[in-house]
Structures are given as structure tokens and as C-alpha cells.
Wavefront OBJ file of the C-alpha trace (Angstrom):
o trace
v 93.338 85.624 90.524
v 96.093 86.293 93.347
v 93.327 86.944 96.426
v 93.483 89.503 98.579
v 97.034 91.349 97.966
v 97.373 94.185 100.221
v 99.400 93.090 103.223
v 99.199 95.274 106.047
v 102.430 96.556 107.421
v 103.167 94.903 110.330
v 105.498 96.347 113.856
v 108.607 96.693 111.902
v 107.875 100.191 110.802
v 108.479 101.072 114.758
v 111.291 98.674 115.469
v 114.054 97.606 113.146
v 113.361 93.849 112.960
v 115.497 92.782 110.129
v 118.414 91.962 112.219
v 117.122 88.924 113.140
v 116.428 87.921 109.301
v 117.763 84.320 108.702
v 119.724 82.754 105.605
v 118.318 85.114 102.843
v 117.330 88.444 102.247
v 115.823 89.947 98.503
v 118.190 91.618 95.694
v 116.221 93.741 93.464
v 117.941 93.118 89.748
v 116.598 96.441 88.765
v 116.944 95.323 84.881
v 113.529 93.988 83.869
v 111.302 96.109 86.587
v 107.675 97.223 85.245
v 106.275 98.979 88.116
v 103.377 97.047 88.952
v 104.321 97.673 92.719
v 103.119 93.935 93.585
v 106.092 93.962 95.760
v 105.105 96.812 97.383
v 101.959 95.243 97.955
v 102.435 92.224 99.492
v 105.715 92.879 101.882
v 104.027 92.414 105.182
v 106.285 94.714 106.984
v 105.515 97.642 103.991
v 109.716 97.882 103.713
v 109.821 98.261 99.885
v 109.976 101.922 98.207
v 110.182 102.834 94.422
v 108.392 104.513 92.636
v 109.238 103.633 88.659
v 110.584 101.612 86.572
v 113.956 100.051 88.210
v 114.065 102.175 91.254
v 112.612 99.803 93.722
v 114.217 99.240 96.806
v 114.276 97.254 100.362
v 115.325 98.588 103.892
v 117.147 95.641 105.242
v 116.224 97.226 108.432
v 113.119 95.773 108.885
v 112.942 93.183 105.798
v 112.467 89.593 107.198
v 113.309 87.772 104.085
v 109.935 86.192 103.836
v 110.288 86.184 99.980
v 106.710 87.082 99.038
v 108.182 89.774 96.699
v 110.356 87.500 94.865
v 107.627 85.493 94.252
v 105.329 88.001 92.900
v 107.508 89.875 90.695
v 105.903 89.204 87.477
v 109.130 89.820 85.599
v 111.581 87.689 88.397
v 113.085 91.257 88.780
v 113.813 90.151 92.346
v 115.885 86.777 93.598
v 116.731 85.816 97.095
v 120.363 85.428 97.835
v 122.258 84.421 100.798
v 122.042 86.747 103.217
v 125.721 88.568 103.612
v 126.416 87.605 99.887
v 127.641 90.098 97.669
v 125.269 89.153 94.673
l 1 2 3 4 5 6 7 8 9 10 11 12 13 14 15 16 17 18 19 20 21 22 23 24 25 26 27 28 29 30 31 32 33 34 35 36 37 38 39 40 41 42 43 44 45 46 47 48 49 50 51 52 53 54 55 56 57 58 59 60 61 62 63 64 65 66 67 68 69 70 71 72 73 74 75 76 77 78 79 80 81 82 83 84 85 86 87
């Protein structure tokens, strides 16, 4: 349905990359979470950890704000927001 999911993690495990990260970054809501670790799946730098209901998290570190977890999230648990916003 979806294709291939499993991203693999790209060079941002070795350097922190996120600093360069433009305009907006992910919020995880952590209200409506089911687990299905899709967002785990498809980050392509493999910078999202959790491992149930409403515990996952990013590492702004090395998140480049691509979005593909936002738009996976089966239950919109995850928006993107302006990146130094306090949402």
C-alpha cells in the first residue's frame, strides 16, 4: 500500500546535522500515539526513539525536518511547527 517503508539511516547518526534544519522541525502531540512506529520507520536519518504508546521522541540533533513522519502518522500524532516556536 505505502511501498517500501524502511528508510535507511543516513550520516547523521555520526554528525549532528540538524543544525542546519530550515523553517520547521516535528512536535510529537503525544495524545493520540498508537505505536505503529511508522515514524520510526521512515525518518531517513533513524532520529526518532519510543517505544509505546505516547513516548515517541525526536533528537533535534540530527532531525532535518523533512516531515515524512508527520505525514505518516496514522493518527496526525505529529505536526510540523516553526522551527524555534514554542508549540
Amino acid at each position: 500500500m505505502f511501498g517500501p517503508l524502511i528508510a535507511k539511516p543516513g550520516t547523521a547518526k555520526n554528525n549532528k546535522t540538524g543544525s542546519w534544519r530550515i523553517e520547521v522541525r516535528p512536535k510529537f502531540l503525544q495524545t493520540n500515539c498508537i505505536a505503529c512506529k511508522m515514524c520510526v520507520l521512515v525518518c531517513p536519518e533513524g532520529c526518532i526513539t519510543g517505544g509505546e504508546k505516547n513516548t515517541y521522541i525526536c533528537d533535534y540533533a540530527f532531525c532535518k525536518g523533512c516531515g515524512s513522519c508527520a505525514m505518516i502518522c496514522p493518527k496526525k500524532d505529529i505536526i510540523m511547527v516553526k522551527e524555534g516556536s514554542r508549540e
